[in-house]
C-alpha positions in Angstrom: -23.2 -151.0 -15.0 -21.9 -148.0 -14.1 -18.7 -147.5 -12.9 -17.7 -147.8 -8.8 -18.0 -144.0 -7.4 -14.4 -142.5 -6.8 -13.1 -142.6 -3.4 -11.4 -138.9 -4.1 -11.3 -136.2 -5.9 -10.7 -132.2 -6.7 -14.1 -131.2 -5.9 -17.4 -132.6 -5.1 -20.7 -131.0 -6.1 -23.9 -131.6 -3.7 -26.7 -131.4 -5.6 -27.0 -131.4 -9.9 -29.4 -128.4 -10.5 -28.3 -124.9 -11.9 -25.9 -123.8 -9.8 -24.2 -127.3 -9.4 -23.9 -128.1 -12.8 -22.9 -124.2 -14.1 -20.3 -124.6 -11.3 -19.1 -128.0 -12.1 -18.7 -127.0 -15.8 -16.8 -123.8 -15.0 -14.5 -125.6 -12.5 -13.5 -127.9 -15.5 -13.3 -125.0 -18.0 -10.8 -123.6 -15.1 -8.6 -126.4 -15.6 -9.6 -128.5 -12.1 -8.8 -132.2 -13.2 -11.5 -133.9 -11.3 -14.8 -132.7 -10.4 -17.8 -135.1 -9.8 -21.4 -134.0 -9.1 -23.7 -135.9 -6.8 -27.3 -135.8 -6.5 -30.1 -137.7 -4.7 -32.7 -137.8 -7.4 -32.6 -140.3 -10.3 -31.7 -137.7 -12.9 -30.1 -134.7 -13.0 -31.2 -131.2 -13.7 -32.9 -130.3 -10.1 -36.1 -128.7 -10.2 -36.4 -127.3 -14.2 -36.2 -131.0 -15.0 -40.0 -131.1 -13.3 -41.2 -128.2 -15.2 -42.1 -128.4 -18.8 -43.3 -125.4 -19.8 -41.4 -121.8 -20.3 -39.4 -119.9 -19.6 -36.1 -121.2 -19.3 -32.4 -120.7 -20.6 -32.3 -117.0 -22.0 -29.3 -116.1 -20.0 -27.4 -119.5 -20.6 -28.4 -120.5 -23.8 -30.3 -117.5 -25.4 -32.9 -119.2 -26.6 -36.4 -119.9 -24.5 -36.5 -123.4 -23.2 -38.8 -125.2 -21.6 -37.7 -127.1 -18.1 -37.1 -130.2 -19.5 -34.9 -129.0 -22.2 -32.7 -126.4 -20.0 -31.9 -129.3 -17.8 -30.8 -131.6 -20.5 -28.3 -128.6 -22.0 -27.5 -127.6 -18.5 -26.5 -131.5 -17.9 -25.1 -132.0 -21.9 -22.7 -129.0 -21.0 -21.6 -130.6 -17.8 -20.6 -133.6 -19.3 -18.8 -132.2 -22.3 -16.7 -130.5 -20.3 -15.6 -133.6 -18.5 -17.7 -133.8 -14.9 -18.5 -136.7 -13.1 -22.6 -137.1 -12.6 -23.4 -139.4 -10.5 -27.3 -139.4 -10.0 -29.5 -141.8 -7.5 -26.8 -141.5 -4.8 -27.4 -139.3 -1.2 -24.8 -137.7 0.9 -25.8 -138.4 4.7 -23.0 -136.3 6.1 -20.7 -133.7 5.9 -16.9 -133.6 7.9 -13.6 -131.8 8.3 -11.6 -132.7 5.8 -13.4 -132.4 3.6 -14.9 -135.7 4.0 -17.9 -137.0 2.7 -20.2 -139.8 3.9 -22.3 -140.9 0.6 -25.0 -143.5 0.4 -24.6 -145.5 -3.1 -25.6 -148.9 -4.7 -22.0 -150.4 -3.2 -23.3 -149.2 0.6 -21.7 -146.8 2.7 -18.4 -145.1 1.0 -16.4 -142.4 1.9 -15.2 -139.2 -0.6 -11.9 -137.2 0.2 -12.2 -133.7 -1.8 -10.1 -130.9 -1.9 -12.9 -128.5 -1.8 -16.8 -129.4 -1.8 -19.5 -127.2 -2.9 -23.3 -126.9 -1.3 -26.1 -126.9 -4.1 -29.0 -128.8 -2.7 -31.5 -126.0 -3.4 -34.7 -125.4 -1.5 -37.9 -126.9 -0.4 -41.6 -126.1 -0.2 -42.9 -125.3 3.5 -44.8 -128.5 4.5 -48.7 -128.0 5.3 -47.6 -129.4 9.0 -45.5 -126.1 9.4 -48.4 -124.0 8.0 -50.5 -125.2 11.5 -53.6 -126.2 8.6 -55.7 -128.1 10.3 -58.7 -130.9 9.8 -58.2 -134.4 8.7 -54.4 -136.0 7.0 -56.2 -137.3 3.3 -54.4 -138.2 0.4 -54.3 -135.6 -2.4 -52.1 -132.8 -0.3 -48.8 -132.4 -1.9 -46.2 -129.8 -3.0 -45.7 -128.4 -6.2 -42.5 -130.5 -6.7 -44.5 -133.8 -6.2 -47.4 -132.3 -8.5 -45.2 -131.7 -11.3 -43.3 -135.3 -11.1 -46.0 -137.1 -11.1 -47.6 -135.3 -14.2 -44.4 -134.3 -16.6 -42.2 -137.5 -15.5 -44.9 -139.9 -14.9 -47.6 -139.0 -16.5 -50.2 -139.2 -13.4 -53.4 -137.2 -12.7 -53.4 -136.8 -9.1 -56.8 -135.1 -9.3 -59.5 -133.1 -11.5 -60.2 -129.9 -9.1 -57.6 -128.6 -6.5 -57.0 -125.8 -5.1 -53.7 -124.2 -5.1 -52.3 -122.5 -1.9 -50.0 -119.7 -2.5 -49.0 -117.1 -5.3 -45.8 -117.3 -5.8 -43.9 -117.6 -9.3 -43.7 -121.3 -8.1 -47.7 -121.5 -7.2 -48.6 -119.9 -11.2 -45.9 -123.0 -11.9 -48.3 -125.3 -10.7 -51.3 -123.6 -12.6 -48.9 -124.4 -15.5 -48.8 -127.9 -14.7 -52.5 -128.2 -13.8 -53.2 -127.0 -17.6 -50.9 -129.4 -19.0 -52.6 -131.9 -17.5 -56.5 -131.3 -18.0 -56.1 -130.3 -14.3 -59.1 -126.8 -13.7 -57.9 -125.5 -10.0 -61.5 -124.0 -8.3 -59.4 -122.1 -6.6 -56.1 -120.0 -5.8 -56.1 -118.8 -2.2 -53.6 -116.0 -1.0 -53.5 -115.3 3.1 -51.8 -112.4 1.9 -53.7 -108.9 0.2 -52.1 -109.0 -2.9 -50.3 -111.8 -5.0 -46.5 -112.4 -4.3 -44.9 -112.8 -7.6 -44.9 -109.5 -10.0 -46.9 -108.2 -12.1 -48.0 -109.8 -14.9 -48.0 -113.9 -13.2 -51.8 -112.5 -11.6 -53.3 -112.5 -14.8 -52.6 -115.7 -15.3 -55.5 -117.5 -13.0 -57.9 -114.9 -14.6 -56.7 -116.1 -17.7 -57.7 -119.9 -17.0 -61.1 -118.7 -15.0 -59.6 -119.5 -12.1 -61.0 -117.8 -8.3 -58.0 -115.3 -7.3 -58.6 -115.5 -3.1 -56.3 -112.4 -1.5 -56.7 -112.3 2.3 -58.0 -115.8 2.3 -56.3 -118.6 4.3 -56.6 -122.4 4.4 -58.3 -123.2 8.0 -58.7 -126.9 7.5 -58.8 -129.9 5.0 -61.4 -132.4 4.7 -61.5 -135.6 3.7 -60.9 -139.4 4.9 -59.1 -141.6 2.5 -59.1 -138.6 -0.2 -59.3 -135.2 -0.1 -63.3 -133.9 -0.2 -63.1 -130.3 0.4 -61.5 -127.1 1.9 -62.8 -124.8 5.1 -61.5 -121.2 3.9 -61.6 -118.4 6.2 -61.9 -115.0 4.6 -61.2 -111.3 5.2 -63.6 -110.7 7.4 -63.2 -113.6 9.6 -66.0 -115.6 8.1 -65.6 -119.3 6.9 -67.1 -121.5 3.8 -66.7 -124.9 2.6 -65.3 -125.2 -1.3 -65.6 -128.5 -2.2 -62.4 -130.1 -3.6 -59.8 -133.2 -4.7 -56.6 -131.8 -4.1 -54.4 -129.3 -2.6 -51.3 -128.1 -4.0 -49.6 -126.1 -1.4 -46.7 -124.0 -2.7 -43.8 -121.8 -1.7 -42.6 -120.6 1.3 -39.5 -122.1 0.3 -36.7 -123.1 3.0 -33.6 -124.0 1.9 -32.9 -128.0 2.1 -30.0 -127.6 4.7 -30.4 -130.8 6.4 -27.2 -131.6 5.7 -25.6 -128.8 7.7 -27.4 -129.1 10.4 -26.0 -132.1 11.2 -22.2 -130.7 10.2 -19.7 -128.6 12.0 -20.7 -125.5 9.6 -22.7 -122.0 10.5 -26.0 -121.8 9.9 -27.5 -118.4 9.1 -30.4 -117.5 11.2 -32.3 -115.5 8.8 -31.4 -117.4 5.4 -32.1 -120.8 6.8 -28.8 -121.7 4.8 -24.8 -121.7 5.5 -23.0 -118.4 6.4 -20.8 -117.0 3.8 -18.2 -115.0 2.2 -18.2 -112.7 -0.8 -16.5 -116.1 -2.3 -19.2 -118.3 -1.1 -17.3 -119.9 1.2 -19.0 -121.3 4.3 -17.4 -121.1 7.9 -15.3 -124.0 7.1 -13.9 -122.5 4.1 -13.1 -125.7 1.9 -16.8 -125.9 1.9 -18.4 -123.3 -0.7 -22.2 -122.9 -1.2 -23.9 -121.9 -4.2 -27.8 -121.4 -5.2 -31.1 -121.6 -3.9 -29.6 -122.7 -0.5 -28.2 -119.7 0.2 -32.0 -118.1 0.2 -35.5 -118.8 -0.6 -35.5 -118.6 -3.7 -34.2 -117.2 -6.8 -34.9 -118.0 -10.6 -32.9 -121.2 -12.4 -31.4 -118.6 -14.3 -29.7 -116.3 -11.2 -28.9 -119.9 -9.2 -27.0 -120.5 -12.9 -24.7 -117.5 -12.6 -24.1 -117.9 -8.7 -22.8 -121.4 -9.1 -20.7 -120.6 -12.0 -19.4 -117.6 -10.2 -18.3 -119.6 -7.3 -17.5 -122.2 -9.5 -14.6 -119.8 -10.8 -13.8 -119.0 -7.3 -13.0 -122.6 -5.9 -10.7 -122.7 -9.1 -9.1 -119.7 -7.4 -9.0 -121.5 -3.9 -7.4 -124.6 -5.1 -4.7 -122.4 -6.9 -4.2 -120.4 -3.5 -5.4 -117.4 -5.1 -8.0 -116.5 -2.7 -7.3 -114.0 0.7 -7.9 -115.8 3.6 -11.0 -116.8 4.9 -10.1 -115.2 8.7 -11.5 -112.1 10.1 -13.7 -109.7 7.8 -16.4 -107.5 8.4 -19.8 -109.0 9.7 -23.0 -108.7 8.2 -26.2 -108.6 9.7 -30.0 -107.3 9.6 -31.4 -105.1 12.6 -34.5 -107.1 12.6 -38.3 -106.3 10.7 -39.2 -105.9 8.3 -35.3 -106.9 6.8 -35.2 -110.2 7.1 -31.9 -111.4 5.6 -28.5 -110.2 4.2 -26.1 -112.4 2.4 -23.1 -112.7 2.3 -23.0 -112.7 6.0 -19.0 -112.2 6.1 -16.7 -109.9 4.0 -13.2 -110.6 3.8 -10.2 -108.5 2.4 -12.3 -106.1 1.3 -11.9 -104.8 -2.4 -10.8 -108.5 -3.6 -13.4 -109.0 -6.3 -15.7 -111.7 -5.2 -18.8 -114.2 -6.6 -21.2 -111.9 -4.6 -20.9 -108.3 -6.1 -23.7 -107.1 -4.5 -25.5 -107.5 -0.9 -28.5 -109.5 -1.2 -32.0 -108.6 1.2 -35.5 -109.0 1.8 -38.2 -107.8 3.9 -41.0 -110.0 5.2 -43.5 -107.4 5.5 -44.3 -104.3 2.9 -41.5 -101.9 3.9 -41.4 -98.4 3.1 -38.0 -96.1 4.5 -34.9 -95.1 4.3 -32.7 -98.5 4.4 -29.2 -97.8 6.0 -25.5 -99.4 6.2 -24.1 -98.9 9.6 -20.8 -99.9 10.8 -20.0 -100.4 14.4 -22.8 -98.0 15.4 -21.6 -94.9 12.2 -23.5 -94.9 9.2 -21.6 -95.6 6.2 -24.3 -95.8 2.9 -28.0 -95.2 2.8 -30.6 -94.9 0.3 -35.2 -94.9 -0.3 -36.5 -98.2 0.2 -39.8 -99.4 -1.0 -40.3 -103.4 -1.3 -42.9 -105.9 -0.6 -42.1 -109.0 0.4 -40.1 -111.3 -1.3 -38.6 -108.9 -3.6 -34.8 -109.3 -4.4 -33.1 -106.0 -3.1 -29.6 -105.3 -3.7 -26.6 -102.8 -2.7 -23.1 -103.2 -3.7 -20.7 -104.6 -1.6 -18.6 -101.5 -2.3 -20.7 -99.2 0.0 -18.4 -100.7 3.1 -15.6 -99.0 1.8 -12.4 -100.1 2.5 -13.1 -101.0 6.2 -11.7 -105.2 6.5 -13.3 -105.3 10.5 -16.2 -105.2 12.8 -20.1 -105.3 12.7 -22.3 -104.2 9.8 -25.6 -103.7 10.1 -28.8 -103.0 7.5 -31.0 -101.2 9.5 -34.8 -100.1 7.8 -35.4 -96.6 9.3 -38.2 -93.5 8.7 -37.1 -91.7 5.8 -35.9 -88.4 5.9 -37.5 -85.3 5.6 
């Protein structure tokens, strides 16, 4: 039986994936004496755990893993160093303090911790917020639920789905499908080109699967199961493709439930908390690492974040950190950016976790993309993205400037 969950400690970790366990580890390595990691799932790893197949680990480890695998070294190192991993156990608030409320096997406890980090990662966008209409069968589910039920227990859901989306999560699932004598008759794109680079669209041409760009999913059939799709194409028209499942992927949003429920800021355009160049959030003995922060970068990038910030909460706890007050404040003029994290930068020219700004449009976007502070521009450079592309500019281009509003504004270009 395992042991009762501590009542305090140094810091607690929300969530054991990447960025929770690489900061966990580094905390330790930093010399913080108790550190315990708490996740709702019933192992820990986060989302690689789900995904057996490559490719995994080459900046951690240096070797390619498979999902599986990472997560186990990922966890391995965790423990050796020390931390706490306490799996099958949901925190169901946050509060001043800080102050957990957790949900384990003894009931309802309390945890006291000198500083708490934020690494609950993101979630797929539900087929209720994607307005798809038709029937509610069985056989609709997210990648995450596809790839438990095949890789951690063993389950065919169905023979013939179509998959809904193309990001490097929806070629994922194509992955998955093929480990599991799963043929897709289709992958359907509303938008004109696939969203992940250049070469992941090969891939359903590849396996012979139907690549549908400027295609969207106008209804699902079915009564107790899923019995086809109503597809409505470029030109407006519609067509039935007969079919067992749906897998509908990506559009991640990051799994902030927690916060909105808490006394911390909320950024409008992330979905996620507000922070610092140190991750700190609003409350700044809360710190946020990973996939939370945006939708939604690789294991290996959440990895690095979390151990980054890991290092920083070290620094916090030591009182080596400038104070959270005041700063520069970072925003996004509106389309086609549609984020900018961190949203706050404070003593400016203290090296932080975040050394760059991070961006993205939600549209193709073709201009000049500026830095303006309080109205004078400060930095600007070409811009040429589609959507969900990771853009960065250093956090140096503010200069030595410690107040007032910054803003990333997406302009013509210049003659």
């Amino acid at each position: 039986m395992a042991p009762s969950i501590p009542r305090s400690c140094d810091v607690a970790v929300i969530g054991a994936g990447p960025a929770g366990l690489a900061a966990a580890a580094e905390l330790k390595a930093r010399g913080v004496a108790s550190v315990i990691v708490l996740d709702r799932e019933a192992g820990p790893g986060g989302i690689p755990r789900h995904c057996d197949h490559y490719p995994f680990g080459l900046r951690e480890f240096r070797r390619l893993l498979k999902g599986p695998a990472y997560a186990a070294r990922l966890v391995g190192r965790a423990e050796a160093a020390g931390v706490d991993i306490r799996a099958g156990v949901t925190v169901t608030a946050l509060r001043p303090g800080p102050v957990l409320e957790v949900s384990t096997a003894d009931g309802l406890v309390e945890i006291a911790a000198r500083a708490v980090l934020l690494a609950t990662g993101v979630r797929e966008t539900s087929r209720a917020a994607r307005l798809i209409g038709g029937t509610k069968p069985g056989g609709v589910m997210p990648t995450g639920a596809l790839q438990g039920l095949v890789h951690l227990d063993a389950i065919k859901p169905f023979d013939k789905p179509v998959v809904l989306g193309t990001e490097l999560v929806s070629f994922s699932a194509l992955l998955t499908c093929r480990h599991a004598g799963i043929r897709p008759v289709a992958m359907i794109e509303p938008g004109p080109r696939a969203t992940a680079r250049w070469p992941a669209s090969l891939l359903p041409r590849l396996m012979g699967i139907p690549l549908l760009t400027g295609t969207e999913v106008a209804a699902i059939e079915g009564d107790g199961w899923v019995e086809a799709v109503t597809i409505r194409e470029p030109g407006g028209t519609t067509r039935r493709i007969p079919t067992d499942g749906v897998v509908v992927t990506g559009r991640f949003v990051p799994e902030a439930s927690l916060l909105r429920t808490s006394h911390l800021e909320l950024d409008a355009g992330t979905g996620g908390p507000s922070i610092d160049q140190f991750g700190r959030c609003s409350d700044p003995a809360y710190f946020a690492a990973g996939n939370l922060l945006r939708p939604v970068e690789t294991a290996g990038w959440s990895w690095n974040e979390g151990r980054l910030v890991g290092r920083a909460m070290a620094d916090a706890l030591a009182g080596r950190l400038p104070s959270s007050g005041g700063g520069v404040r970072v925003v996004v003029a509106g389309k086609p950016l549609k984020y900018v994290l961190p949203q706050r930068i404070v003593a400016n020219g203290a090296p932080g976790s975040h050394a760059c700004f991070q961006l993205r449009v939600s549209e193709a976007a073709a201009g000049r993309l500026a830095l303006r502070l309080d109205g004078a521009e400060l930095w600007g450079r070409r811009l040429s993205s589609l959507p969900e592309r990771r853009i960065t500019v250093p956090l140096d281009v503010l200069g030595a400037w410690s107040t007032g509003l910054a803003e990333f504004v997406v302009g013509k270009r210049s003659a």
